[in-house]
N, C-alpha and C positions, 0 to 999 in steps of 0.2 A: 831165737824167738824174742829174747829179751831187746835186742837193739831192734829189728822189728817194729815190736810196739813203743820204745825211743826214738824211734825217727820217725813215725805216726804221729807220735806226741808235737814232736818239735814242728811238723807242718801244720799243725792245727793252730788255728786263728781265733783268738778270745776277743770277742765281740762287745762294743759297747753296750748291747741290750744286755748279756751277761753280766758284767761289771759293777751296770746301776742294779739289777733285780738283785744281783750278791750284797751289793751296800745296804737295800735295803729289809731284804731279810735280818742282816747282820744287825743295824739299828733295832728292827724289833724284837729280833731276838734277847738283846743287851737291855730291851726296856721292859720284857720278861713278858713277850706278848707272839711267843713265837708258836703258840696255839691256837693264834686267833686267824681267822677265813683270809687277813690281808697277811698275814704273813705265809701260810698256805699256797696263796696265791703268787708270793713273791718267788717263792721257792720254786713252783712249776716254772713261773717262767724264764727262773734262771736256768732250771732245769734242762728247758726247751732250747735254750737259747747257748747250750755248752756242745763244746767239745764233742764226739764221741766216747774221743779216751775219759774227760769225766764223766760222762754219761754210766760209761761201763764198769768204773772204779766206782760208782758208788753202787750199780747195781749190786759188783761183786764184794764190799764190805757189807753193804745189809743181807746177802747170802751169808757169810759167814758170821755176821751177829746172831745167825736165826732169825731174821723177819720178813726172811723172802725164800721162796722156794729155790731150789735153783735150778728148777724147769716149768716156765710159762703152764700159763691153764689155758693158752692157743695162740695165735698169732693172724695179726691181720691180714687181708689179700696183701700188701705191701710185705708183709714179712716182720712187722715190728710185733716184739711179745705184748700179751696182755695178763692179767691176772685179775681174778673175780673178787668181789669184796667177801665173798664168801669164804674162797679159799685164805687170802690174807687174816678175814677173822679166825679162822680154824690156827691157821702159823700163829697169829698170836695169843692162843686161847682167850678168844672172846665170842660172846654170841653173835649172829648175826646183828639182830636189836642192835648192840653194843657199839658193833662196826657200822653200823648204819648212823648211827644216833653220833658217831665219832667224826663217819666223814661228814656229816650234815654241819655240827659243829664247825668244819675245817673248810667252808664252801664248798665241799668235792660234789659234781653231781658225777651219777651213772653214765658211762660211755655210752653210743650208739652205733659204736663202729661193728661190721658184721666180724664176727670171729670164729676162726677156725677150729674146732676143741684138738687137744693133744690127746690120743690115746692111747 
């Protein structure tokens, strides 16, 4: 399994969008501003713009920090997981308010994609 996901890796192609969105996270995070909506921002779309393999290695470190569940609150008609700000605030004890007033801070708006609940 392990060479598997090693030779997964080694075919995966890191992208110039990746590279600048990581430099520039990385500057604002070092200018001590990695709370703010542009740096938020930066991070999604390095985010968006990685790997799989990172994609799913950071899923599965913030699973075992505790700050992610480690089963979706549903997934879209494509199959990608979603998670509710609800559920995330509950993960990180905080009020909804709290998570609301957090992701507003961090530019996040509400998805509108149709999601499938997990039962």
């Amino acid at each position: 399994m392990t060479s598997l996901k090693n030779k997964r890796k080694a075919t995966e192609q890191v992208t110039p969008e990746f590279l600048a969105a990581g430099r520039l996270y990385s500057q604002l995070h070092e200018a001590g501003l990695d709370k703010s909506p542009e740096a938020a921002e930066a991070f999604q779309r390095m985010y968006d713009a990685a790997p799989e393999s990172f994609r799913q290695d950071m899923h599965d470190m913030a699973v075992q920090m505790g700050l992610m569940p480690s089963v979706p609150d549903g997934y879209t008609d494509e199959g990608e997981p979603v998670y509710t700000l609800e559920g995330l605030a509950d993960r990180l004890g905080l009020s909804p308010e709290e998570a609301q007033r957090a992701a507003e801070e961090l530019g996040l708006k509400p998805g509108t994609t149709k999601v499938n609940k997990v039962h």
